[in-house]
C-alpha positions in Angstrom: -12.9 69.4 -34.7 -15.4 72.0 -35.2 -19.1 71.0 -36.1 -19.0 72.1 -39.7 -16.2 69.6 -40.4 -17.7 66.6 -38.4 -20.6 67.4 -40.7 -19.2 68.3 -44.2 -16.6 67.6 -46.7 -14.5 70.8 -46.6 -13.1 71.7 -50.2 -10.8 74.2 -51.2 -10.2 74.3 -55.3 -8.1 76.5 -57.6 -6.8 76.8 -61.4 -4.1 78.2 -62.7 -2.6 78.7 -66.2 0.4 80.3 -67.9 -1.5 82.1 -70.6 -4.6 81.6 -71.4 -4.7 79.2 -73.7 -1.1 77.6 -72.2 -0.1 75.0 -69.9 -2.4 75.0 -66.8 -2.6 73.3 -63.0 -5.3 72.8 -61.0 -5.7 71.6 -57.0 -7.9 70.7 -54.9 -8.2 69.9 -50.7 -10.4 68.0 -49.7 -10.8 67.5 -46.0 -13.4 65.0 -44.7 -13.7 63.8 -41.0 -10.2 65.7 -40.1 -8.5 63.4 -42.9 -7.1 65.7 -45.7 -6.8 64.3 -49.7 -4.7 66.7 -52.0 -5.8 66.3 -55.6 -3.6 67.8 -58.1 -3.3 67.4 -62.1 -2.4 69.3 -65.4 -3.2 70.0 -68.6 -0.2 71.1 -71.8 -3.2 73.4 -73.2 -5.7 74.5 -71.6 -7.6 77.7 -69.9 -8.1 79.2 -66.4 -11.7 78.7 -66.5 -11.5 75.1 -67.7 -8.4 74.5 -64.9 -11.3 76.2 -62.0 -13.7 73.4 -63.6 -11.8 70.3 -63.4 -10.4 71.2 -59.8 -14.3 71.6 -58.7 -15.0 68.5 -60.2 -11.8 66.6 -59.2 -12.9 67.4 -55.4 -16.9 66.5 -56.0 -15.5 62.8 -57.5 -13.6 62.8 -54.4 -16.7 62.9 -52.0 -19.2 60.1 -51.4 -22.5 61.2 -52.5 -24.2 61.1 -49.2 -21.5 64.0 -47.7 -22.5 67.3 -47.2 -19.7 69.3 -48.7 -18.9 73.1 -48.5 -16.8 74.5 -51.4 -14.6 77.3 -51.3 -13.4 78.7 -54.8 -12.2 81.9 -56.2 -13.8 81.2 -59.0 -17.2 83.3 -59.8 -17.1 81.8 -63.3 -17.8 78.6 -61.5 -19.9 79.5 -58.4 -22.1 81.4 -60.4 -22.3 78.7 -63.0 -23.4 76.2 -60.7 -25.6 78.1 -58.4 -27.0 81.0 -61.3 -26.2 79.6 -64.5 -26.5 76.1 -65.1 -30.3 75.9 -65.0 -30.6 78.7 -67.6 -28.1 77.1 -70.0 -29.8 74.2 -69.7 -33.4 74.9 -70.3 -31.7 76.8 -73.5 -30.3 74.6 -74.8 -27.1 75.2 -73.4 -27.1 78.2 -75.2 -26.4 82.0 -73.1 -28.6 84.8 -73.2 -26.7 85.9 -76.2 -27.6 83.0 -78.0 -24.0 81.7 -78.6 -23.1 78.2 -77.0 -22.3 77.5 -73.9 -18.1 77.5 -73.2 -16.8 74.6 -71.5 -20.4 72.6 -72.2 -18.7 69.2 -71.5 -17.4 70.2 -68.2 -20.5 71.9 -67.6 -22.1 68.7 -68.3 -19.7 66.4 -65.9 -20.2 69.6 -63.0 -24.2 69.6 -63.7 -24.3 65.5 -63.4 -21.9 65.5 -60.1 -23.4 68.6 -58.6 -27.5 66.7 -58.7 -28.9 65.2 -55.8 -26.3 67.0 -53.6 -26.1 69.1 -50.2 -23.3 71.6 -51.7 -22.6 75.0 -49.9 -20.8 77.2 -52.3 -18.0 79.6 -50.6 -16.6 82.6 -52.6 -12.8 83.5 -51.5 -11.2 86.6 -52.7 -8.4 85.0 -54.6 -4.4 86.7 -53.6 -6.2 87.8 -50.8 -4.0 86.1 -48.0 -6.7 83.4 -47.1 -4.4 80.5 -46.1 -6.4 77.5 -47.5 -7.0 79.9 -50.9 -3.4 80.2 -51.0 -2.2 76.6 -50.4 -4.7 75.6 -53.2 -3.2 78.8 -55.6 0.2 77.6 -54.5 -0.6 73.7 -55.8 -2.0 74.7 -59.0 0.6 77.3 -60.3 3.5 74.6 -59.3 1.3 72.2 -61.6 0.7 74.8 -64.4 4.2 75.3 -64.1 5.4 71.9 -64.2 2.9 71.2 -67.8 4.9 74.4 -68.7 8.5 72.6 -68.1 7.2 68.9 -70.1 6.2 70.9 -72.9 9.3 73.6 -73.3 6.4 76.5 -72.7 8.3 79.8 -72.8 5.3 82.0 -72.7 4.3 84.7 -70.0 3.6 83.6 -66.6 -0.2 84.4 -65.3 
């Protein structure tokens, strides 16, 4: 066991959806103290971004409070969010540069409240880029996305 996981919560997320809207997945790993936790969970309609949300958040719900955690995602959408975006939106009224509303504000919301208080290291992965733990995660939430596609009868294009 290296340092950095004696010390932190080591999270790998990931979203996936078959169209966007469609039927989406999303997966997270979370490894604390050498003891891994796969979370996993769909949606019948959704969207990528939403599916990168609720995997980020799945994985923060998963870590006590007091953990340090380190988050890998190949998500900008949400690592800039919560490291660039989020105090902007906020201080605007949740409200963009453009003035339009925010997307996603109540996941934003549930991120913002889980995020506060926190030690959190955010880790950009180039997604499809062969990084084992980005692929596992990839791999999870497409058989999810996939699996709200077979409940539903979804026929549509795959991502």
């Amino acid at each position: 066991m290296t340092k950095e996981t004696a010390e932190h919560a080591i999270v790998f997320t990931d979203g996936a959806c078959l169209g966007n809207p469609g039927p989406g997945g999303y997966a997270a790993v979370v490894t604390i103290e050498g003891k891994e936790q796969i979370i996993i969970g769909r949606d019948p309609s959704t969207t990528n971004n939403k599916m990168e949300m609720t995997a980020a958040i799945k994985a923060l719900e998963a870590v006590p409070h007091s953990t340090p955690i380190i988050i890998h995602s190949d998500s900008q959408y949400v690592i800039k969010g919560a490291t660039q975006w989020l105090r902007g939106w906020k201080a605007k009224g949740w409200r963009k540069a453009d003035g339009k509303p925010v997307l996603n504000q109540d996941l934003w919301l549930q991120l913002d409240g889980l995020i506060s208080g926190r030690k959190i290291t955010w880790q950009w992965v180039k997604g499809h880029a062969g990084h084992e733990q980005n692929e596992r995660v990839d791999g999870l939430a497409d058989t999810e996305a996939q699996m709200a596609a077979m409940a539903i009868g979804f026929t549509g294009r795959s991502r």
